[in-house]
C-alpha positions as a printed NumPy array, in Angstrom:
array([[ -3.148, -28.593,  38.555],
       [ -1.251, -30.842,  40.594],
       [ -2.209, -34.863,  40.259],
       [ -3.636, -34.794,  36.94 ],
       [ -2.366, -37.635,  34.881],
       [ -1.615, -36.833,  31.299],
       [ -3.917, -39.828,  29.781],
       [ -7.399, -38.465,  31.919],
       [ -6.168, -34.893,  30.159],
       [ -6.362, -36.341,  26.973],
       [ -9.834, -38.456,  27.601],
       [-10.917, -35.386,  28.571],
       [-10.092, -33.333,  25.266],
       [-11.592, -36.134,  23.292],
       [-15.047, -35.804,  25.241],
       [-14.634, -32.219,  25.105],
       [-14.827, -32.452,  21.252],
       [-17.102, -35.111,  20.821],
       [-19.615, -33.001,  22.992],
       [-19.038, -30.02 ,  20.303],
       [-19.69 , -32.163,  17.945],
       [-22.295, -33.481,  18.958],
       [-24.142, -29.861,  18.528],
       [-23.115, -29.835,  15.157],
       [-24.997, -33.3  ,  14.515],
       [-28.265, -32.708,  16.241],
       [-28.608, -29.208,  14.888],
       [-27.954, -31.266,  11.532],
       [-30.553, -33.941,  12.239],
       [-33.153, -31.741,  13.177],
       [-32.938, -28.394,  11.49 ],
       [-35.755, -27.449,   8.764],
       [-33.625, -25.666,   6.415],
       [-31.119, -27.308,   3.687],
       [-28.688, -24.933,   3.649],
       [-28.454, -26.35 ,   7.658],
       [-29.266, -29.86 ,   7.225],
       [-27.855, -30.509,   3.746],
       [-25.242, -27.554,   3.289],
       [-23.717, -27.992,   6.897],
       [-23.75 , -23.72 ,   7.109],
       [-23.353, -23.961,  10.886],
       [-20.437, -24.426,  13.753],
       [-20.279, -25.632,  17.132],
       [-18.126, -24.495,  20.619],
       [-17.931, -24.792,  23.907],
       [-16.255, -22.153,  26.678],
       [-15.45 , -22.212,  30.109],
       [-17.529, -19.928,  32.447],
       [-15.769, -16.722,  31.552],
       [-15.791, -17.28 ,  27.449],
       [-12.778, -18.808,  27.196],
       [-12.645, -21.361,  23.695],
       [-11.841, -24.941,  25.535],
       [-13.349, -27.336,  22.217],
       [-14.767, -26.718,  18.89 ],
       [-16.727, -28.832,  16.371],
       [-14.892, -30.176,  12.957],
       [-17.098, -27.351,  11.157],
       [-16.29 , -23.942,   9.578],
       [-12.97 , -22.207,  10.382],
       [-14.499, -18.938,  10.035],
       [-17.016, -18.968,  12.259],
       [-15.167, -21.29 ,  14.894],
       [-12.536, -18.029,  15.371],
       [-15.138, -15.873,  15.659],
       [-16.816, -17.745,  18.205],
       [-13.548, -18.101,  20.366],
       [-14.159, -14.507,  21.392],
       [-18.27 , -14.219,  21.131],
       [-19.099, -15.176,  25.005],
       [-16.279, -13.242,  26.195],
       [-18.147,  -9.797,  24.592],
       [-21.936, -11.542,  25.511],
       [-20.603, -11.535,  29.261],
       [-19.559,  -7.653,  28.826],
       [-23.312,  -6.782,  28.245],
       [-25.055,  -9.57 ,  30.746],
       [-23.874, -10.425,  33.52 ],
       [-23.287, -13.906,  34.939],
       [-25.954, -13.365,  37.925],
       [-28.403, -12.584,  34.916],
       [-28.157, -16.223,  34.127],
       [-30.318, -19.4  ,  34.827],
       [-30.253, -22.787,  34.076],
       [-32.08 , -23.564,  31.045],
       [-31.109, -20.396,  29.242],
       [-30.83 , -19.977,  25.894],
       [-30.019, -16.505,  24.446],
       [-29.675, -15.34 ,  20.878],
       [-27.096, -12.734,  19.658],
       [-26.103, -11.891,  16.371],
       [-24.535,  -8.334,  16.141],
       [-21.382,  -8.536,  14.77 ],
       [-19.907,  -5.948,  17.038],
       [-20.248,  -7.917,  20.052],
       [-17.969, -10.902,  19.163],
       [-19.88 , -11.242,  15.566],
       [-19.494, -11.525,  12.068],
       [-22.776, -10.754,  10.275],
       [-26.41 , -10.851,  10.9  ],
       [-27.12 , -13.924,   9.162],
       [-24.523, -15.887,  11.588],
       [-26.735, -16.122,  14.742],
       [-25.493, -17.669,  17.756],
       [-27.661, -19.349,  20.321],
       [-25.653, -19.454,  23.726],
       [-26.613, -22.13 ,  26.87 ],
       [-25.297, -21.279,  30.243],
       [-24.381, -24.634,  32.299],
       [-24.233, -24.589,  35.603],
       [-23.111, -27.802,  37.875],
       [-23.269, -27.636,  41.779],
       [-25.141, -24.351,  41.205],
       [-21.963, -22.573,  39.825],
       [-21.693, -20.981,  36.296],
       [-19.294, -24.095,  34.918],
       [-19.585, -22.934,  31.082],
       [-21.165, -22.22 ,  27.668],
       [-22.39 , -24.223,  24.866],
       [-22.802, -22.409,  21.552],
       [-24.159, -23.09 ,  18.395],
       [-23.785, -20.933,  15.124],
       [-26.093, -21.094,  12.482],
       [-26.136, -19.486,   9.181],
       [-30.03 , -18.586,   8.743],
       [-31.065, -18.151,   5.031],
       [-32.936, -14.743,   5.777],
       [-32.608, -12.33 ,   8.448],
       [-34.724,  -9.762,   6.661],
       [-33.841,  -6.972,   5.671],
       [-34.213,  -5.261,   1.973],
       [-33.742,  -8.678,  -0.15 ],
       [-34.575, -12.064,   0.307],
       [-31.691, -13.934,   1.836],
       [-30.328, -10.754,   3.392],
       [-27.712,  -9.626,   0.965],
       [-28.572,  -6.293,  -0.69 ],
       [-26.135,  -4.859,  -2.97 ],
       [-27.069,  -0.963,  -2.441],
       [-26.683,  -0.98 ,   1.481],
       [-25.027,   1.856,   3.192],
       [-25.982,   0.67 ,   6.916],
       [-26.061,  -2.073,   8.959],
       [-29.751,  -1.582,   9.088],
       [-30.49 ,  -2.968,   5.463],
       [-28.771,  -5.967,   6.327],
       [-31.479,  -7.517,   8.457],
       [-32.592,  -7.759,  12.061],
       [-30.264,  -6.762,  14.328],
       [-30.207,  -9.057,  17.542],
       [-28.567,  -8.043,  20.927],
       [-28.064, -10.745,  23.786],
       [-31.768, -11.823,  24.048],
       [-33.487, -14.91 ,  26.19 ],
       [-35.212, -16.796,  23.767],
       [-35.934, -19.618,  25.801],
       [-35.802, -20.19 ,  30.019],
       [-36.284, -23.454,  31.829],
       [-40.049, -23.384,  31.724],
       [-39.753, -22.904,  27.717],
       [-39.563, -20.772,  24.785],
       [-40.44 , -17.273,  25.788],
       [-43.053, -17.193,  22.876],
       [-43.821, -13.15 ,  23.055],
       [-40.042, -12.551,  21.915],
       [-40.205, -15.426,  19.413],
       [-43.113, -13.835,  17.829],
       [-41.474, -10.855,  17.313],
       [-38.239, -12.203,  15.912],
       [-40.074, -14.379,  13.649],
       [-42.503, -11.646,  12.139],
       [-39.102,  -9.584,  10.799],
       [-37.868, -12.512,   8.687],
       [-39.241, -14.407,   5.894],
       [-39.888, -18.251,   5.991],
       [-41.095, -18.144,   9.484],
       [-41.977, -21.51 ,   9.877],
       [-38.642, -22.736,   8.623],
       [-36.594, -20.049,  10.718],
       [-38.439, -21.409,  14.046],
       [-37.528, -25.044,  13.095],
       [-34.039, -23.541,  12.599],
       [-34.538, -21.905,  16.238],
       [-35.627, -25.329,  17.609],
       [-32.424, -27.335,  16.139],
       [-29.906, -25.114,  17.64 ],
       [-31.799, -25.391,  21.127],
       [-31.521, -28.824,  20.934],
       [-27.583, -28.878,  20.108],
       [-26.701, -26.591,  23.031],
       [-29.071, -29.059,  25.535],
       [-27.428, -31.948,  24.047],
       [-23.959, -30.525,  24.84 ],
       [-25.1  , -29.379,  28.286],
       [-25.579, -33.174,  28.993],
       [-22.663, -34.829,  27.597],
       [-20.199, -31.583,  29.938],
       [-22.519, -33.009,  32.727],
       [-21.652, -37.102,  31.856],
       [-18.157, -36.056,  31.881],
       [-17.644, -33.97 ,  35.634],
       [-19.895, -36.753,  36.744],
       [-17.336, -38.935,  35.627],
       [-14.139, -37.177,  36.205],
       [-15.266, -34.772,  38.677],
       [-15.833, -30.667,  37.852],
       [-12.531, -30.087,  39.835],
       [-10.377, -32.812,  38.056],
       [-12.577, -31.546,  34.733],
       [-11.471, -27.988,  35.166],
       [ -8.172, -28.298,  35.673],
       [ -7.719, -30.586,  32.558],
       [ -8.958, -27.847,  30.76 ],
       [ -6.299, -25.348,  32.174],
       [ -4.017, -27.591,  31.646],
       [ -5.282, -28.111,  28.123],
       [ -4.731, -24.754,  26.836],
       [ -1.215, -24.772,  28.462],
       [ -0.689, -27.57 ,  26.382],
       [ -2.054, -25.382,  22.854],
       [ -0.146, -22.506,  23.769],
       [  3.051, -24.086,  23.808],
       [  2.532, -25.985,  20.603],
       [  1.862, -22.915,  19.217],
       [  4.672, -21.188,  20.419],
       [  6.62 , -24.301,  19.153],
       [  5.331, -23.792,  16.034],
       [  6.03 , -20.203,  15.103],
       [  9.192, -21.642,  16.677],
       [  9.977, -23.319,  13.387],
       [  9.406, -20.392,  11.291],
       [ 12.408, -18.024,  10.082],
       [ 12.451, -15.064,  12.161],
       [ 11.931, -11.798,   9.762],
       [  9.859,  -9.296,   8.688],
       [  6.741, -10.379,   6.154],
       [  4.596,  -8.785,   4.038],
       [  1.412,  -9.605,   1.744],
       [ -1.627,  -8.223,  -0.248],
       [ -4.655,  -9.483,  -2.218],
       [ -8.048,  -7.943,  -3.088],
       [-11.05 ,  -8.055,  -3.231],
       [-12.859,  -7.026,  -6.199],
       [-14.496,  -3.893,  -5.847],
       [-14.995,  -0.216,  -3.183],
       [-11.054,   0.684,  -3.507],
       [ -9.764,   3.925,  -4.634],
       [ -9.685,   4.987,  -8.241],
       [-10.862,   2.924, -11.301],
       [-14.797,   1.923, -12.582],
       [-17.658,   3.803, -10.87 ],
       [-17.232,   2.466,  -6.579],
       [-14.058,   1.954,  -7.015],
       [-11.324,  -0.396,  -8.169],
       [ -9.775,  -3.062,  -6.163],
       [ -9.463,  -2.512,  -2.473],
       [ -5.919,  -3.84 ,  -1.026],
       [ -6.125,  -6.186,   1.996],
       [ -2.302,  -5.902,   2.999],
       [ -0.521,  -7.432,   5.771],
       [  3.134,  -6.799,   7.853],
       [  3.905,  -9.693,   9.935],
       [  6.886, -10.053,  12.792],
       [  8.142, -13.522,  13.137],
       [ 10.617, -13.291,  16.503],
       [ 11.12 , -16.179,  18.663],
       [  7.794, -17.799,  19.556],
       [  5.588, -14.609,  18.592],
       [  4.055, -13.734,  15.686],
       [  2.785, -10.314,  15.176],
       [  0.304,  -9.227,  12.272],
       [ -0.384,  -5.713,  11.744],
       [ -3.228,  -5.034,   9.348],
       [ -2.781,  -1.078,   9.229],
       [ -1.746,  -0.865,   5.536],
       [ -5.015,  -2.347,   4.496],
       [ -7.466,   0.036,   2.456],
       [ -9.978,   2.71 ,   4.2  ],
       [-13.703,   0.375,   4.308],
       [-15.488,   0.513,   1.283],
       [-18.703,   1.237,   0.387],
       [-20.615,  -1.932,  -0.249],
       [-20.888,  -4.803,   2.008],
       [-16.958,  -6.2  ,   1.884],
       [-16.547,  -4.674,   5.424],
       [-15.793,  -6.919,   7.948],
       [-14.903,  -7.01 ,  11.973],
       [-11.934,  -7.2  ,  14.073],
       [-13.198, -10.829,  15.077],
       [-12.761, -11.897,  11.626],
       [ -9.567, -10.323,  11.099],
       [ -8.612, -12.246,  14.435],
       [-10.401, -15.603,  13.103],
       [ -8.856, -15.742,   9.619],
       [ -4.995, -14.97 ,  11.364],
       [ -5.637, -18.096,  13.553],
       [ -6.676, -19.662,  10.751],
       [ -3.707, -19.442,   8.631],
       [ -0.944, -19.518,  11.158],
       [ -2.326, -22.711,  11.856],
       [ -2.604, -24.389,   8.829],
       [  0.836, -23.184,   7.914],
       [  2.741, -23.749,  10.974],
       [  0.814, -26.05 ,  13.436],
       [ -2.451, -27.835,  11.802],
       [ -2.311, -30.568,  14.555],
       [ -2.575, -28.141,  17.296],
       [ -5.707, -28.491,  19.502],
       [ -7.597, -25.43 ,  19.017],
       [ -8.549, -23.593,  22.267],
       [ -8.224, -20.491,  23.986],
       [ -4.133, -21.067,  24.425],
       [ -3.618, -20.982,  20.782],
       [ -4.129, -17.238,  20.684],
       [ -1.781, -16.458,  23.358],
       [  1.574, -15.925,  21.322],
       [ -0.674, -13.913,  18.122],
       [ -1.387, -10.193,  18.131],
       [ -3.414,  -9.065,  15.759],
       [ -3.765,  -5.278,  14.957],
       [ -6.123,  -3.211,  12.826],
       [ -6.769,   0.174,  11.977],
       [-10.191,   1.544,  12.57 ],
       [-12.099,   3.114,   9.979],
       [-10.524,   0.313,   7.61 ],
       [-11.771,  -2.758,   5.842],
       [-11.068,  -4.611,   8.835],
       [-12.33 ,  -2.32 ,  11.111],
       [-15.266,  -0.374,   9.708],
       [-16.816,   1.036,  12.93 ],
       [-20.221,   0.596,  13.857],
       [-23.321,   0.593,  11.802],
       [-21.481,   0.005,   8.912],
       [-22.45 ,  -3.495,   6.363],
       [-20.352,  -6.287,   7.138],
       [-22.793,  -9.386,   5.456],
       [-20.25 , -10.188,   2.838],
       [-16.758,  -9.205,   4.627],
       [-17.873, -12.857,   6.877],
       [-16.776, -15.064,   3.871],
       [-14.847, -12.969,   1.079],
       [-12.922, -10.299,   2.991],
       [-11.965, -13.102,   5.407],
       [-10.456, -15.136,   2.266],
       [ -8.264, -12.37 ,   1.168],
       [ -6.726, -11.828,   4.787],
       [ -5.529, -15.212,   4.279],
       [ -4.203, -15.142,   0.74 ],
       [ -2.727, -12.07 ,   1.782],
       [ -0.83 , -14.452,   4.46 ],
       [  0.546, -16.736,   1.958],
       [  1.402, -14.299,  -0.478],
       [  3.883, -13.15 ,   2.389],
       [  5.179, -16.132,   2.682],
       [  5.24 , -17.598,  -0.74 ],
       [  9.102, -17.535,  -1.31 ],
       [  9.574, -18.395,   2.591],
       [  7.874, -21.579,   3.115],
       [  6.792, -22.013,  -0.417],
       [  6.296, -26.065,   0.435],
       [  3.585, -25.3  ,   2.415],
       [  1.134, -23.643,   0.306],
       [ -1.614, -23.593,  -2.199],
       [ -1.347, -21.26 ,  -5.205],
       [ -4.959, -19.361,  -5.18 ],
       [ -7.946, -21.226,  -5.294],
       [-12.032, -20.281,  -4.634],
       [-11.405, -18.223,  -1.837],
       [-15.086, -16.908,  -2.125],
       [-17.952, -18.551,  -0.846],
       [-19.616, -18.109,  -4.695],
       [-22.727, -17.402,  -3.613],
       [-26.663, -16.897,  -5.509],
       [-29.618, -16.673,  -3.373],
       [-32.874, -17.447,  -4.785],
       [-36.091, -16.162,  -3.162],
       [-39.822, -16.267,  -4.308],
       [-43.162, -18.127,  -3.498],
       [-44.21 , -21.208,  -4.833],
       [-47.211, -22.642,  -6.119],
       [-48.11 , -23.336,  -2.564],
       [-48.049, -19.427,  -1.714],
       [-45.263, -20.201,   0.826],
       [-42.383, -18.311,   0.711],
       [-38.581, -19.633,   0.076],
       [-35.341, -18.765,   0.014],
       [-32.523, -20.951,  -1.3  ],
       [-28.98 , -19.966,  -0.06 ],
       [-26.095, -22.006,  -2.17 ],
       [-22.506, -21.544,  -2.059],
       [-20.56 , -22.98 ,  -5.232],
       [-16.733, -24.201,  -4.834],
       [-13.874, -24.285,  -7.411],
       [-10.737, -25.148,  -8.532],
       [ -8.415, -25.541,  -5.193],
       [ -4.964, -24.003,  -5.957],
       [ -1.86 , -26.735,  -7.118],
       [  0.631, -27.486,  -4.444],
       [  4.629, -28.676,  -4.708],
       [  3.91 , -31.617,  -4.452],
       [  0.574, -31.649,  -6.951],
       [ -2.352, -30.334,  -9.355],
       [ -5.161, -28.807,  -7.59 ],
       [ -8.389, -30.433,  -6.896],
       [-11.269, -29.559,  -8.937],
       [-14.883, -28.406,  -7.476],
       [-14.202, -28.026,  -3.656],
       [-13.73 , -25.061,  -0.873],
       [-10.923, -24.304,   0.586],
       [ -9.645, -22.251,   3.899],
       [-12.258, -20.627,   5.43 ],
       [-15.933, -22.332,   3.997],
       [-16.112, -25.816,   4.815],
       [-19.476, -26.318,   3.499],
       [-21.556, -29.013,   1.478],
       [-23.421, -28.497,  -1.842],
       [-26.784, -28.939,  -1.509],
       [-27.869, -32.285,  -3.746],
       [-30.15 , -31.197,  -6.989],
       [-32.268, -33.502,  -5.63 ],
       [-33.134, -31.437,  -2.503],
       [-33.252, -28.044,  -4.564],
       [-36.12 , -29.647,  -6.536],
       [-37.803, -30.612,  -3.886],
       [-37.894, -27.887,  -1.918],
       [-37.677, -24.946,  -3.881],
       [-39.58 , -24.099,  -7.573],
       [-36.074, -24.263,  -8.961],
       [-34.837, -27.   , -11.151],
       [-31.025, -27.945, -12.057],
       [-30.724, -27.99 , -15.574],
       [-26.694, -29.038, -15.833],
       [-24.094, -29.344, -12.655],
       [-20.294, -30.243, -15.057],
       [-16.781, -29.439, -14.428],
       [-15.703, -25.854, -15.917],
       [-13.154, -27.446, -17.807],
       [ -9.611, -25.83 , -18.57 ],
       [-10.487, -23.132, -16.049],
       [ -7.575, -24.203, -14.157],
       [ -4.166, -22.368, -14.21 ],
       [ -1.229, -23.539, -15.647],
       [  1.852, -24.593, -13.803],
       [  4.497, -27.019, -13.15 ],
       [  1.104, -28.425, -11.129],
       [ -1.863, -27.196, -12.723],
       [ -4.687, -25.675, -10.615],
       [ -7.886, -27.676, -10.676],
       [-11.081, -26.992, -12.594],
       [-14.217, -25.149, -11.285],
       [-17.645, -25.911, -11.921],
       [-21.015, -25.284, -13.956],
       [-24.477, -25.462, -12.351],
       [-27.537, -23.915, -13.868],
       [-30.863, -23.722, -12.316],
       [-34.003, -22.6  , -14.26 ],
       [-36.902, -20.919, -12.644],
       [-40.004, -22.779, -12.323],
       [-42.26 , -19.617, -10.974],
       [-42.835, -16.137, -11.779],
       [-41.204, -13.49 , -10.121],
       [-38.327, -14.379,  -8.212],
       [-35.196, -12.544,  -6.936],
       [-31.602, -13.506,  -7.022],
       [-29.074, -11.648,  -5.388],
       [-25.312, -12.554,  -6.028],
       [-22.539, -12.767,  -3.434],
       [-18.723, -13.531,  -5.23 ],
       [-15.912, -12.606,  -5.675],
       [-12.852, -13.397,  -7.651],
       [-14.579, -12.252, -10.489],
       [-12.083,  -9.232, -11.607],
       [ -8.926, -10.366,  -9.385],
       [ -8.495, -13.899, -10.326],
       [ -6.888, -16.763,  -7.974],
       [ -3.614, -16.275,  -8.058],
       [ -0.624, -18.471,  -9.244],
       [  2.683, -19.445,  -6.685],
       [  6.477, -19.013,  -8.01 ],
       [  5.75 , -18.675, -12.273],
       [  2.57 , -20.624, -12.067],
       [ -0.915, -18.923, -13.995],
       [ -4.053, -17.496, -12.395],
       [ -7.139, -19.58 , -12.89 ],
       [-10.127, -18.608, -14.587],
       [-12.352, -15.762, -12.958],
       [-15.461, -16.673, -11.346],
       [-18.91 , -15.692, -13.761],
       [-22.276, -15.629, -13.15 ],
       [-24.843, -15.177, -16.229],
       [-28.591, -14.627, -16.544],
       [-30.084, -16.377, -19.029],
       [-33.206, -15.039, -19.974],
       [-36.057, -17.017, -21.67 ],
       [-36.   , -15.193, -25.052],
       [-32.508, -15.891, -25.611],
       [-30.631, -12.792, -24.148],
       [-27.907, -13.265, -21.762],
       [-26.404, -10.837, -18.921],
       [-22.932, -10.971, -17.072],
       [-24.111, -10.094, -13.315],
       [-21.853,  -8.247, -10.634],
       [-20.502, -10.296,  -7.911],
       [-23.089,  -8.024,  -5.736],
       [-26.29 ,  -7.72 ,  -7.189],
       [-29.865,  -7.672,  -6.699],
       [-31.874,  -8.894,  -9.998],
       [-35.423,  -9.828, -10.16 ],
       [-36.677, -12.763, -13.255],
       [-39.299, -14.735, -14.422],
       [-40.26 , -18.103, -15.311],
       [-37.96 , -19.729, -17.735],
       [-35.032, -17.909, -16.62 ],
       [-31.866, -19.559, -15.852],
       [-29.143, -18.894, -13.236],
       [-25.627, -20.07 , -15.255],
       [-22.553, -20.519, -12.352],
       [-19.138, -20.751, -13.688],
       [-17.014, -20.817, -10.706],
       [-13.107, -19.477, -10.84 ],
       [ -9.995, -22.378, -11.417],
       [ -7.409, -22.49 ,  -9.167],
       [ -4.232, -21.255,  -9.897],
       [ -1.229, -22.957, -10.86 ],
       [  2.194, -23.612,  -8.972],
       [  5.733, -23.203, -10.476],
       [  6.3  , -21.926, -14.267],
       [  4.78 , -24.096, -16.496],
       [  7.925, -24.597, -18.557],
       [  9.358, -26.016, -15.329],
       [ 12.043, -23.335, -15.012]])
């Protein structure tokens, strides 16, 4: 790495990113589904040619850990001679660098000179991957199986095209077929628009020169990081939270399962040692290693180092250790659909409820750590079949230094609402009221913001909506004195007047008239609210 000034370095991270980002935009631009092109459910990376992270998109934290370690397990079932220019394969199993079916990643080999030279990727959250229910959630699942269709590294397309035999076949196990292959198309696109922006820059810089900035790139990362758990206190942490439902004891499934955390703080290393955390449960809470490993990264950064370039360096000075046959790691086979956005959540809180008397000026008191979603699936007038896939935000937990913010996300789901406009148009749906849930924030010495209302009413017969929440039974939590926030609710409202509480993981089907009522969970507040 000799010779390399530090200014090209840092052109050279700022094309790396733009070039990420750029997969994120086109994939925007051209996808058919809203929940892609409105909601922003999607996340972009590039590696080097062994899988190592070297840029990421501005997109969703979850899946951007996740995919730091994704072509590092593809390359453990195909081998780099198996590759061609113009590849594009498709993976989604969340044992081989995954998170759940509905995530799939589309992965481009690029070659320059003739040489492997690295991978674009582009996540996208589909709306259905089949399965038992419309949009792929199904509350009664014991396997893996009744989550959807289970993809291993498969070539999709080749330079001469889309290999349409496989397409076929992948399209005819998942509803909205037309849409899903528009969905297909978009993320092809990204990864070929990424392939020739790498290209502009060794062109420009030269692969050598290009290679060696990133080396020297995550060099850079890791010692920030370092630097940063640097500036923590030594010691020994520890944390919990929950998630709602599967634990031990209590109602019928269970009551609360614990995700607890011990964490090592010595010198510029951080250990976190998830062993404590419950046995897996038996609905769809689940969730993988990768997660675990993506939601650490997550909050070590935001607490310690959120400037740091994220990259393959940053993991160097974190170890990360589960206990199989736990929440965190399930084993095989076993549903994970839901673990991707909720059980992810709670390894964080569990984070900064370890370090809430440590570094207390650094956190947010609990907010809508849940991606708060209803799925709505039927057919239209038109016969054609549709699934709508929203996640609601809430009340963002208050800080030292403030209240919370009402009606966002927070940590790990970065995504948009889609506009009522765009759910009228496209699905038989109509939004009858979108409002602030007002007073559902906790009290504090900062009070926790508000969450929100939105109500759709069904304009078809027949229809299914499946739930996916949680902080319905453990609310957000308050920091130092300050109060929980309201729980999160969701109510059906049925056209004669009655009016049902649903689980946060349920399968219902209704009719024409019907209305979907959202009441998403406050945040909670920080410091007593008497000031003491």
């Amino acid at each position: 790495m000799t010779g390399i000034d530090p200014f090209t370095v840092e052109v050279i991270r700022h094309g790396l990113t733009a070039a990420a980002e750029e997969i994120t935009l086109t994939v925007m631009r051209s996808a058919r589904s809203p929940l892609l092109r409105e909601a922003g459910d999607m996340s972009s990376a590039l590696t080097d040619h062994a899988g190592e992270l070297i840029a990421q998109g501005h997109d969703i934290p979850i899946h951007l850990g996740v995919m730091a370690q994704t072509v590092k397990a593809f390359l453990t079932l195909v081998a780099p001679e198996r590759l061609s220019p113009g590849d594009v394969w498709f993976l989604n199993l969340p044992e081989v660098g995954g998170n759940h079916l509905p995530d799939v990643k589309a992965i481009r080999p690029i070659f320059l000179d003739g040489r492997l030279f690295a991978f674009a990727v582009s996540l996208a959250h589909w709306p259905d991957i089949g399965g038992a229910m419309p949009g792929s959630y199904f509350a009664e699942a014991r396997d893996a199986i009744q989550e959807g269709l289970r993809i291993p590294p498969l070539r999709l397309f080749t330079g001469d095209g889309p290999d349409r035999e496989k397409l076929e076949f992948l399209l005819a196990n998942v509803r909205s077929a037309d849409e899903r292959e528009g969905d297909i198309q978009a993320q092809v696109a990204g990864t070929r628009a990424a392939e020739a922006r790498l290209l502009e820059l060794a062109a420009e810089h030269g692969g050598a020169t290009l290679m060696d900035a990133v080396a020297r790139l995550h060099d850079l990362s890791e010692a920030a990081m370092r630097e940063a758990i640097r500036n923590l206190p030594d010691g020994r942490y520890a944390g919990e939270d929950f998630v709602d439902d599967g634990g031990p004891g209590g109602s019928p499934g269970g009551g609360p399962a614990g995700i607890r955390v011990d964490i090592e703080i010595e010198g510029d290393t951080a250990v976190f040692d998830f062993a404590r955390t419950d046995d897996k449960v038996d609905n769809y809470l689940n969730t993988t290693p990768y997660v675990a490993s993506a939601a650490v990264f997550y909050a070590i950064k935001a607490i310690a180092g959120p400037e740091i370039q994220p990259n393959g360096g940053c993991y160097r000075p974190l170890t990360i250790r589960t206990r199989p046959g736990s929440l965190l790691d399930p084993g095989p086979d076993t549903p994970v659909v839901g673990g991707n956005h909720e059980t992810s959540q709670r390894i964080v809180d569990a984070i900064i409820r370890a370090f809430e008397t440590t570094l207390p000026e650094r956190l947010s008191a609990g907010g809508p750590t849940t991606a708060g979603g209803v799925i709505i699936g039927g057919r239209g007038e038109d016969g054609r079949y549709r699934v709508f896939f929203e996640l609601h935000g809430g009340g963002e937990g208050a800080r030292a230094e403030r209240d919370g913010m009402p009606c966002v996300r927070v940590h790990l789901v970065n995504t948009a609402n889609t506009p009522a406009e765009i759910v009228e148009a496209e699905y038989p749906i109509r939004v009858e009221r979108q409002a602030l849930r007002e007073g559902s924030g906790g009290a504090g010495r900062h009070r926790g913001g508000d969450g929100l209302v939105r109500e759709y009413r069904m304009l078809v017969p027949d229809m299914t909506v499946t739930t996916v929440f949680e902080r319905r039974v453990v609310p957000p939590y308050g920091l130092l004195g300050g109060e929980p926030g309201e729980t999160f609710r969701v109510s059906l409202c049925h056209d004669d007047g009655r009016r049902e509480e649903l689980a946060g993981k349920a399968n219902v089907r209704i009719g024409r008239g019907d209305r979907i009522l959202v009441e998403s969970c406050g945040g909670g507040g920080y410091g007593a609210p008497d000031g003491s």
